[in-house]
C-alpha positions as CSV (number, residue, x, y, z in Angstrom):
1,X,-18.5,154.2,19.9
2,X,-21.4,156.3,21.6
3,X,-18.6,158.6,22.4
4,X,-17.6,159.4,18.4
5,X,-21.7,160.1,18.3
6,X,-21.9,162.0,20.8
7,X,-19.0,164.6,19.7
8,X,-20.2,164.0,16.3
9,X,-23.4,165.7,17.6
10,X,-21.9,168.1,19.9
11,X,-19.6,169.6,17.1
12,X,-22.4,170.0,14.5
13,X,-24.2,171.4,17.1
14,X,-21.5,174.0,17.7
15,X,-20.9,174.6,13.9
16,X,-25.0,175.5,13.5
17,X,-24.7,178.0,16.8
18,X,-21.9,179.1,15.3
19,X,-23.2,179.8,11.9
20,X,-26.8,180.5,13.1
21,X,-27.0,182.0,16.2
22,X,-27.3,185.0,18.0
23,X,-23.7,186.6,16.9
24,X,-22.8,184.2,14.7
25,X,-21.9,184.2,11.2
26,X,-24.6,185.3,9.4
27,X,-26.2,187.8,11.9
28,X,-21.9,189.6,11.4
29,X,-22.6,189.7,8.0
30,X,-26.0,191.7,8.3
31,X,-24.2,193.8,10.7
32,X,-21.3,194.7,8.1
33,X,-23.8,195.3,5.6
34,X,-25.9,197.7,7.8
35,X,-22.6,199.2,8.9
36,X,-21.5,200.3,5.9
37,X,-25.1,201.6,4.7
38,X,-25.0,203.8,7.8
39,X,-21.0,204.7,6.8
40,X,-22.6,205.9,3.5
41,X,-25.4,207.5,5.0
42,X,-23.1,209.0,7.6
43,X,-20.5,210.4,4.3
44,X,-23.4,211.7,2.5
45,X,-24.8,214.0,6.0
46,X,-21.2,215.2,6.2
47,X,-20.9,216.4,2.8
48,X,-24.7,217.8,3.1
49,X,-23.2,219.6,6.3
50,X,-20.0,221.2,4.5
51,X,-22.1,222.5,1.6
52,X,-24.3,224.1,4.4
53,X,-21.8,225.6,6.2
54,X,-20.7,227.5,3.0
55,X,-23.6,228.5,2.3
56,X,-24.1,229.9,5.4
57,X,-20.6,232.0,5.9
58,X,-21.5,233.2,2.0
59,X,-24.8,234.2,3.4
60,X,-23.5,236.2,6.1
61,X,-20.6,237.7,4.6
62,X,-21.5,238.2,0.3
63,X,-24.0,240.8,0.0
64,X,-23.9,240.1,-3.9
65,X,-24.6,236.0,-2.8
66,X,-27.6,237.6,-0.7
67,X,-28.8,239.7,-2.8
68,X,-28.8,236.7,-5.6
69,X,-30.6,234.4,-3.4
70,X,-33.2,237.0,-2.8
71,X,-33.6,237.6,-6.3
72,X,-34.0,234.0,-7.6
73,X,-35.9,232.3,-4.3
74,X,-37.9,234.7,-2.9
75,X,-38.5,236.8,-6.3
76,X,-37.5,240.4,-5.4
77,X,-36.2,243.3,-7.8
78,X,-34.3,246.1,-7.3
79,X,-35.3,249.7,-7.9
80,X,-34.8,250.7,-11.3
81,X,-35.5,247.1,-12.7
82,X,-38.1,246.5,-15.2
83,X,-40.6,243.6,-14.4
84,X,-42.6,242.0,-16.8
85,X,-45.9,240.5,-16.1
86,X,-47.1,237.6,-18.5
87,X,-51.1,236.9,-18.7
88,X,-52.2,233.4,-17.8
């Protein structure tokens, strides 16, 4: 009879290392949860990185892209273009 106890308690045992301990049930399901946040994180980065790269190939080879960007970021005009100052 003290045997049935005693692997009573040693499989309950088990079952809460199992479910509770270091590596165990729960602690895999945080890790798949943080896994896939750092998969979208990871998606997100690579389609940052692709949009970048375009941008970079159209600033080094579309003078018409560069001359854009100048224009609308950095405010420039071209000779010949009127500018028009407002009063604030």
């Amino acid at each position: 009879m003290k045997v049935g106890r005693y692997l009573i308690v040693f499989v309950l045992l088990m079952c809460a290392l199992i479910t509770f301990g270091d590596r165990g049930l729960i602690d895999n399901f945080r890790m798949k949860e943080k896994m896939m946040a750092l998969k979208k994180i990871n998606h997100e980065l690579t389609l940052e990185n692709i949009a970048l790269k375009k941008n970079i190939t159209l600033l080094r080879d579309d003078l018409s892209y560069v001359e854009m960007m100048a224009r609308s970021e950095l405010g420039m005009v071209k000779k010949g273009d009127l500018v028009y100052r407002t009063a604030q």
